[in-house]
C-alpha positions in Angstrom: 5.0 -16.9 34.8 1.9 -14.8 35.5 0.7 -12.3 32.9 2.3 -8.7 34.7 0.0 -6.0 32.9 2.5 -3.2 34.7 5.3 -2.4 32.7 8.3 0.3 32.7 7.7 3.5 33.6 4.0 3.2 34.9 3.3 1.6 31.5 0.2 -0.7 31.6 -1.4 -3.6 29.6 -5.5 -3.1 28.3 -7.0 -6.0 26.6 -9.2 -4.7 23.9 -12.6 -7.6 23.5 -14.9 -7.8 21.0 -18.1 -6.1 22.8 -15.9 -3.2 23.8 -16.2 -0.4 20.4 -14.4 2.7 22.1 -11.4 0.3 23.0 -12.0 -1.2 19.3 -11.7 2.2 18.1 -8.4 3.3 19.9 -7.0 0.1 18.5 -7.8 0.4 15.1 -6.6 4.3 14.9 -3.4 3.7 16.8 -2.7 0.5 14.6 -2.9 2.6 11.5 -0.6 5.5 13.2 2.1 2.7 13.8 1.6 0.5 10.7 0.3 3.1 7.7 1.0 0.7 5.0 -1.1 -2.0 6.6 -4.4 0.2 7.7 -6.6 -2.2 5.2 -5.5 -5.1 7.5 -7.8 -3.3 10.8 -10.7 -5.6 9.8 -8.3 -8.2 11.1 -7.5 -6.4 13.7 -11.4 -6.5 14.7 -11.8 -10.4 14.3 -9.0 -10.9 16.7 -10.8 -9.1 19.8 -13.1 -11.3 19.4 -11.0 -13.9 20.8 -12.2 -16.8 18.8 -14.0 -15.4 15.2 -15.4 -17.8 12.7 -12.8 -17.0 9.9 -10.1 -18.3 12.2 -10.9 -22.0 13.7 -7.4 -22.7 14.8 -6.5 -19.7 16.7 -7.6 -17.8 20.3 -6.6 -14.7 19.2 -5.8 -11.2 21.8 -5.7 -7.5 21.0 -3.9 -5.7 23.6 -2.8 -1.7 24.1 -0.4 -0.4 25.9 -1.2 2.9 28.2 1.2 5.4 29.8 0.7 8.6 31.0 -3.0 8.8 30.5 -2.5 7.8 26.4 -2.6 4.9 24.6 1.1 4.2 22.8 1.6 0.8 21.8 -0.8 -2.2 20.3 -0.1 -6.1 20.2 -1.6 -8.6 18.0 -0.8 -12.0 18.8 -2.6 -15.2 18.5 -2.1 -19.0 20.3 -2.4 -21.9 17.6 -4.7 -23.9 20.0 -3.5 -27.2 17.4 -0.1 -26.5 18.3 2.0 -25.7 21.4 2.7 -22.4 20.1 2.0 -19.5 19.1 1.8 -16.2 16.0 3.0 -13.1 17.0 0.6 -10.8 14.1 2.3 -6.9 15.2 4.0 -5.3 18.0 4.6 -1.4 17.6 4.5 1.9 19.0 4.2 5.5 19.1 7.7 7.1 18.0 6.9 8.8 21.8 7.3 5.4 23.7 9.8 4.2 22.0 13.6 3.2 23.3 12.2 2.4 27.0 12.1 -1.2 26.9 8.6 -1.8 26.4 9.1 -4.3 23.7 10.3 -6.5 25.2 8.2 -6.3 28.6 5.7 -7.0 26.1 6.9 -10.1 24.4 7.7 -11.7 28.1 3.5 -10.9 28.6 2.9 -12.4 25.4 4.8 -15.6 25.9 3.1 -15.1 29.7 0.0 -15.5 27.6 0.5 -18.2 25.3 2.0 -20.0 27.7 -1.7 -19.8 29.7 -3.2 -20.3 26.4 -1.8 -23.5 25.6 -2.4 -25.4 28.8 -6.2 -23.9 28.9 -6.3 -25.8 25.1 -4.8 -29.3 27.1 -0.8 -28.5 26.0 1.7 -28.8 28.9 2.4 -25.3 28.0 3.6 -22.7 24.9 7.0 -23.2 22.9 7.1 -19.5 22.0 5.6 -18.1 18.9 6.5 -17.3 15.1 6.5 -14.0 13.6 7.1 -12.9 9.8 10.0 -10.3 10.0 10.8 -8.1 6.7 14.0 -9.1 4.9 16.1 -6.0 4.2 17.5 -7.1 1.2 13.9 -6.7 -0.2 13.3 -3.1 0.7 12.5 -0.4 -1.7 14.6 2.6 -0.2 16.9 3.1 2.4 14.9 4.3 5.0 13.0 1.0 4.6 16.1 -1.4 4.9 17.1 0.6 8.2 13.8 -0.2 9.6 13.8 -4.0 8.8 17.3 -4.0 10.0 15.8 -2.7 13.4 13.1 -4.8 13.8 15.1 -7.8 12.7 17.8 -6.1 15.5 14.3 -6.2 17.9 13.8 -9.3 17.9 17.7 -11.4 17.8 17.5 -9.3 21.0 14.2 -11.7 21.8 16.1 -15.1 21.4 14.5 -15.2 18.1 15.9 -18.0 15.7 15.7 -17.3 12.3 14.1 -20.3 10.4 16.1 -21.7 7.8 13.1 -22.4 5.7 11.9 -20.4 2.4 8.9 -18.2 3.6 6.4 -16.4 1.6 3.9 -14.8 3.4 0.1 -15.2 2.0 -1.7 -11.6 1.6 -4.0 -13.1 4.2 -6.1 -15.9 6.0 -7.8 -18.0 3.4 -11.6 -17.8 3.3 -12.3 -14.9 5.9 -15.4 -13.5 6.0 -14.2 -10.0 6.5 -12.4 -8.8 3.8 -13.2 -8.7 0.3 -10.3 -10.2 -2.1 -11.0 -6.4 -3.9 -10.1 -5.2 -0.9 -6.2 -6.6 -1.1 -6.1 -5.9 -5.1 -2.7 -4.1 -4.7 -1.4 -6.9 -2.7 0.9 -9.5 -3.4 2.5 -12.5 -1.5 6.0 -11.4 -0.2 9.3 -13.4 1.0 9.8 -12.8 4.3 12.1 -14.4 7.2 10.1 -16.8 9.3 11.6 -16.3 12.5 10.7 -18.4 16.2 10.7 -16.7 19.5 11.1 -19.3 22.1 9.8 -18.9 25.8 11.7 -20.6 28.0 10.4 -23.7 27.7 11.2 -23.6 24.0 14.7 -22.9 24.8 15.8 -25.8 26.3 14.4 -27.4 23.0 17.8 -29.1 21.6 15.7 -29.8 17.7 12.7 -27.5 16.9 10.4 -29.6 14.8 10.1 -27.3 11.3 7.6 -29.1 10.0 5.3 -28.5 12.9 6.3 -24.7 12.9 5.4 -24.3 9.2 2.2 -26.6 9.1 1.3 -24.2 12.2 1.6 -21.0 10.2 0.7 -22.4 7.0 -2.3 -24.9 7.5 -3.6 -23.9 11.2 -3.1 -19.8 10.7 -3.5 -19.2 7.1 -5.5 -22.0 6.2 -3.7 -22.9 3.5 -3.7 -26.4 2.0 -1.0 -28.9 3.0 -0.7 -29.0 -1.1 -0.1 -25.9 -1.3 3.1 -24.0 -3.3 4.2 -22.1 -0.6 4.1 -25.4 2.1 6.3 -26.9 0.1 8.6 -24.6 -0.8 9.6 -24.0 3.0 9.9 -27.9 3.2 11.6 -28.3 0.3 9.3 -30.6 -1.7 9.3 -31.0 -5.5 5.9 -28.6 -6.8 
């Protein structure tokens, strides 16, 4: 289906590129307004309106915002895995203001819309869906936390989103980019987290997902991890 950049309400989608710095800007403030324990991660957030940056060979990567009302309330990060037939959904979110009227999931539909134009520009008959890395609640630190992993888990069963029966840990970040320092992530640590699919509608009437695609996608193509490596397979269940 085409890409509909109008959404509810008189919502609208604005792709944020590389060469634009006031877009860049906007971006980067509103991701740390949504995401406050993730604000070191906006020099990510630069590399991926630049569609294809060095420190990420395997991916075309989009920045998009969300405007309504003359304001800018919502940011995307997603990325196609141009090895694979699918895709990485980074972060969704939005202003507590724009919340509750269905813009999430306008917003996944133009992001499969996108991958799905993604993958036959990279020679693939078209996209599967994508992957995302959802919080657990069992792991959070205080009840407020737990409710809000409970709702974004909530956010996206409403998506169609199968939960992954793999063993996920999620990597503090890409391996070998050039734009963050590994000082710069000292209080970080690799987390367990649900690996979770979110099939377009081609990927639904997939009767066996391959898991060893999806992981080698997320693992070796996104976080450019070794094929070796502890965390591969743990989530394919191979002895260490």
């Amino acid at each position: 289906m085409p890409i509909n950049r109008l959404g509810p309400d008189g919502a609208r989608l604005v792709t944020v590129s590389g060469g634009d710095s006031a877009l860049l800007a906007v971006a980067s403030n509103l991701f740390a307004e949504i995401f406050p324990d993730d604000k070191r991660y906006i020099p990510y957030i630069h590399a991926c309106a630049q569609g294809q940056n060095p420190s990420h060979p395997h991916t075309f990567d989009h920045v998009w915002l969300v405007e309504q009302g003359g304001e800018y309330v919502g940011v995307r990060v997603f990325s196609h895995i141009t090895t694979r037939n699918f895709g990485h959904g980074a972060y969704i979110g939005f202003a507590p203001r724009a919340r509750g009227q269905g813009l999430g999931r306008w917003l996944v539909e133009q992001t499969h819309a996108q991958l799905d134009e993604d993958a036959r520009q990279f020679g693939h008959e078209g996209s599967i869906g994508y992957l995302v890395e959802v919080e657990r609640p069992i792991d959070a630190e205080s009840e407020e936390a737990r409710q809000t992993s409970v709702k974004r888990n909530q956010f996206h069963r409403q998506c169609d989103a199968i939960f992954l029966p793999v063993p996920f840990t999620e990597p503090v970040m890409i391996a070998g980019v050039d734009y963050l320092r590994p000082k710069d992530l000292a209080d970080e640590a690799p987390r367990p987290m649900h690996l979770v699919f979110i099939p377009s509608a081609r990927g639904l009437k997939i009767q066996n997902l391959d898991l060893v695609n999806l992981v080698h996608g997320i693992y070796l193509d996104v976080y450019r991890l070794s094929a070796e490596h502890e965390f591969v397979k743990q989530a394919l269940g191979y002895p260490k």
